[in-house]
Each structure stands twice: as structure tokens, then as C-alpha cells.
C-alpha positions in Angstrom: -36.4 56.5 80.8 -36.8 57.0 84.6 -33.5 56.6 86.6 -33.5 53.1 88.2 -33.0 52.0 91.9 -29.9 50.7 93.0 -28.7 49.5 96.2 -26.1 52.0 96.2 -23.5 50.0 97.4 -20.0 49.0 96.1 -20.7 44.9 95.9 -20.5 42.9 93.1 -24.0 41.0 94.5 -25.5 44.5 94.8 -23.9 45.9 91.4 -25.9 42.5 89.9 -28.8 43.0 91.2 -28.7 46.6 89.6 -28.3 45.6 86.7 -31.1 42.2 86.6 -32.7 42.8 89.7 -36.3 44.4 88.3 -39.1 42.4 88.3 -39.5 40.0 85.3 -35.9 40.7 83.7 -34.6 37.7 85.1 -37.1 35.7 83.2 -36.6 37.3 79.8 -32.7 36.4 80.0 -33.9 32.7 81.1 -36.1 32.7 77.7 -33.3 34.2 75.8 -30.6 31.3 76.4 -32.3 29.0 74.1 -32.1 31.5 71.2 -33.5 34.8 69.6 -37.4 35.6 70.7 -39.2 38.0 68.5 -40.8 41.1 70.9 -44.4 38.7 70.6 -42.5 35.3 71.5 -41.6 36.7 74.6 -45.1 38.1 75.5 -46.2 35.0 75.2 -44.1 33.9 77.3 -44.6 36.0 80.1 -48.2 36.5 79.6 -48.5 38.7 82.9 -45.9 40.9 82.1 -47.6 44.4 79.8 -46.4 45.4 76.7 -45.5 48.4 78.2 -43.4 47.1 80.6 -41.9 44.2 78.4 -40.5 47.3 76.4 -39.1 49.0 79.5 -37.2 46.3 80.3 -36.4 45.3 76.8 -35.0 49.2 76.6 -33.0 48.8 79.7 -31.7 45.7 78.8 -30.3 46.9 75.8 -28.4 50.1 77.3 -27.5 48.0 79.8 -25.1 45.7 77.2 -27.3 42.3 78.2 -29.1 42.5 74.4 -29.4 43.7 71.4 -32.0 43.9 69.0 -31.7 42.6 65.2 -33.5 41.8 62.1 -33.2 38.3 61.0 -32.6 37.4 57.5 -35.0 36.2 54.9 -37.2 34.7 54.8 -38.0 35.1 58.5 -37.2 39.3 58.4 -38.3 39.5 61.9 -36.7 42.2 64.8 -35.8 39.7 67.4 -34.0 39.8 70.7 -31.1 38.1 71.6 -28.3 38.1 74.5 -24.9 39.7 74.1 -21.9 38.1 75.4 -22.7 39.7 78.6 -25.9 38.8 78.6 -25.1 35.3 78.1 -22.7 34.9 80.7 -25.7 34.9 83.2 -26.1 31.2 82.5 -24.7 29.5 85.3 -26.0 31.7 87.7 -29.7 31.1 86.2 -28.8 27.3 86.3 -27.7 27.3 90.0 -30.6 29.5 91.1 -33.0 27.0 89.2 -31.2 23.9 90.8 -31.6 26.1 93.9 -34.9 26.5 93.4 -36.0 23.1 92.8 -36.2 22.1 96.2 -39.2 24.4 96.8 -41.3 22.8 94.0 -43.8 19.7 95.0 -46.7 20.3 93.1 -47.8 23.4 90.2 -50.1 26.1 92.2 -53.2 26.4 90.2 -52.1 29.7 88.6 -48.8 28.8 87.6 -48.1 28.2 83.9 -46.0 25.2 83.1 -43.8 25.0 79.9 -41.8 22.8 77.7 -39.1 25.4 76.7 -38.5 26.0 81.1 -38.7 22.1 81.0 -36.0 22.2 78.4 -34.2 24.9 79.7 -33.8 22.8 83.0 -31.7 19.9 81.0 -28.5 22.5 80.5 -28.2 21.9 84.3 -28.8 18.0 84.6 -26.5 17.5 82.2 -23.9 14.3 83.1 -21.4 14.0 80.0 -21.6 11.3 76.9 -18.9 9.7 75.6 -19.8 9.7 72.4 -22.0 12.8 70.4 -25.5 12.8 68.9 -27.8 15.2 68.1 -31.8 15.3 68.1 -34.5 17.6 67.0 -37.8 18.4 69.1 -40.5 19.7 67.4 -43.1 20.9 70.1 -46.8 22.3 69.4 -47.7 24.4 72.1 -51.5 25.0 73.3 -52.4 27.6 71.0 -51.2 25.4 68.1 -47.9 27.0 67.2 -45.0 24.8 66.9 -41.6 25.6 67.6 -38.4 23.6 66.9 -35.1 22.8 69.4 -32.2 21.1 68.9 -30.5 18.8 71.9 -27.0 18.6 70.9 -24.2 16.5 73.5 -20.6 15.6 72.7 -18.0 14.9 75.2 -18.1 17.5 77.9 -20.4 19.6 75.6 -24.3 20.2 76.0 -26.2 22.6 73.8 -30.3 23.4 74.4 -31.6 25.6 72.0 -34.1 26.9 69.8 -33.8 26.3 65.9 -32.3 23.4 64.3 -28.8 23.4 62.4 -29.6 20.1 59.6 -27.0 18.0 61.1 -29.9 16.6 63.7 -30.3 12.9 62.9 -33.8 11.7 64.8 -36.8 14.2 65.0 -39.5 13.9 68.1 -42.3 15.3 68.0 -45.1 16.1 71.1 -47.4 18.4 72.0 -46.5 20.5 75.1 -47.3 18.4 77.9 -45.6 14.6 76.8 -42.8 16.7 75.7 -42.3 18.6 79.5 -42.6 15.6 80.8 -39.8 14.0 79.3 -37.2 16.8 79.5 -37.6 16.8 82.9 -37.4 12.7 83.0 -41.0 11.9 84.4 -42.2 10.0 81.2 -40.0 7.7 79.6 -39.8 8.1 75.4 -41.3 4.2 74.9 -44.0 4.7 77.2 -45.1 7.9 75.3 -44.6 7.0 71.8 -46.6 3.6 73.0 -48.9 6.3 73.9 -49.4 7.9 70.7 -48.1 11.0 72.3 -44.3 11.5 71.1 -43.5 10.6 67.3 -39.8 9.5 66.7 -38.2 8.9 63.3 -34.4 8.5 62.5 -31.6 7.5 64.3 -33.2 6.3 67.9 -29.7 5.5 69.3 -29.3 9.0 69.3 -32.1 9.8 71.2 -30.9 7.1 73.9 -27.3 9.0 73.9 -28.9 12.3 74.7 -31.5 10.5 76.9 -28.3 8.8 78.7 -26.7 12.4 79.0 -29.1 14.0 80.6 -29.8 11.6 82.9 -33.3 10.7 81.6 -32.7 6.9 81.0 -30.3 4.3 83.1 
């Protein structure tokens, strides 16, 4: 692999930016926190990143300490990606530059993508506290029909976002992509889209109102 740039400079801000500061890797961390993403999950993804590149960055990445790559278990047996330690502890600086961020977002351009796992990712910053824990599953169908599963976990001064669930989830929603963006990020309420016919609930609805209340997404 080609040598990569670097500011040259004896900084911890520079010696960072080394290190995530290529296009597009800062985005494959982001997808990352919320769980392993097969080599295809993360094309999809970041559908104007190549597959060349993808597995430039993916390489780097990897000698870099920030991933590794491993084979799941049966019955799923796929090579997936997923942060190290190292990796991981990018979090709140990918949370602060989101919050950061925020304040230049009105309106999606025409050619941006919008997504319910970003939408999702955006709770682990908006998170408040709960006094008491719950835990809910989201089962979201994405526009190409695939489905993918999250679980929204809160106890006191713990918050967890992620992809997968662990069995221990007592209410399941399910939305397609859109109703389910637009609750994470607390522009639809739950009643007004299940009255919709657009998000499905069934279990333990208190639970859903704990997380709702945790994240800010209900008074």
C-alpha cells in the first residue's frame, strides 16, 4: 500500500487526523459503532465510495489497530468488520462532531441519502438518563427490502444503540425506513405512526415510553 500523507507535525489533532483523516474513513467507523458490517453492508452504505477504495481503507484501517476482520459463527459464517478497542474509542468524538454538525442541517439536498441506522446512530448523543431500565427491539426494512434488527437498550446512566438483538428485548417495533428515521430523531411520535399503519408495536409498550422518555423523544 502507498505511503499515506500526514501533516507531519507532532500534535495529537494532527497525529488523528493521520490516522482517520482520508476521505470516507470517518464514515465507516460511524457505521461500525452500531455493530459488525459485512465488507457488502458497508458498500451499501456508502454507495459512492468503490470497492476498491472501500478495501484500501478497510486495509489501512486494520494495520492501523482501528479494526479487525472476523468470521462470524454459524449459521451466519460471514467475514465481517468490526472496531477494536481503539477503534471504538472514537465515539465521543463522532458524537460531538455530529452534535456539531447539526446546526448546519435545515433541509436534505436532493442528493443526499437519508438513513435510519445515521438516524439511530444520532440517539447515543441525545441521550438524558432513565431511572429505571428497559429494553426494545427495532426491526427496520430498508428500500431494497432487506431488514435489519437493533436493539435500544437504557438503564440508569447507561445507553446502548446497536445492531442485533440479545433476547432479553421485551417490545418489538417494526417500520420501514422512513417512519422509523423519523422517530429516532423525534419528528413523528410512536401513536401517531402506529395510528398510521406505519410502525407495528407488540409487547411491553411501557418500555418503549422509558426509552422514548430517555432519549428525549416523548415529554
Amino acid at each position: 500500500m502507498a505511503d499515506r500523507r500526514s501533516y507531519k507535525q507532532f500534535c495529537g489533532i494532527a497525529r488523528g487526523l493521520d490516522l482517520v483523516g482520508e476521505r470516507w474513513t470517518i464514515l465507516i467507523v460511524r457505521d461500525l459503532l452500531l455493530g459488525p458490517q459485512r465488507f457488502s453492508d458497508l458498500q451499501a452504505g456508502l454507495p459512492a465510495l468503490t470497492p476498491n477504495l472501500l478495501t484500501q481503507r478497510l486495509q489501512q484501517m486494520q494495520q492501523d489497530g482501528l479494526i479487525v476482520r472476523r468470521q462470524l459463527p454459524r449459521p451466519a459464517h460471514a467475514m465481517v468488520y468490526e472496531l477494536t478497542p481503539v477503534g471504538r474509542a472514537l465515539e465521543p468524538a463522532l458524537l460531538a462532531l455530529g452534535k456539531w454538525g447539526m446546526q448546519f442541517m435545515a433541509q436534505p439536498r436532493p442528493d443526499e441519502q437519508l438513513s435510519a441506522r445515521w438516524a439511530l446512530f444520532s440517539l447515543l448523543r441525545r441521550f438524558l438518563d432513565t431511572s429505571e431500565p428497559a429494553a426494545v427491539a427495532l426491526r427496520v426494512r430498508d428500500a431494497t427490502g432487506e431488514i435489519r434488527e437493533f436493539r435500544i437498550h437504557v438503564a440508569p446512566g447507561q445507553r446502548t444503540v446497536a445492531e442485533g438483538l440479545t433476547g432479553t428485548e421485551t417490545v418489538l417495533a417494526t417500520a420501514d425506513d422512513a417512519p422509523a428515521r423519523m422517530w429516532a430523531v423525534g419528528r413523528a411520535k410512536s401513536e401517531a405512526l402506529e395510528s398510521a399503519g406505519q410502525f407495528h408495536i407488540v409487547g411491553d409498550r411501557n418500555a418503549l415510553r422509558v426509552v422514548e422518555r430517555a432519549f428525549g423523544l416523548r415529554e
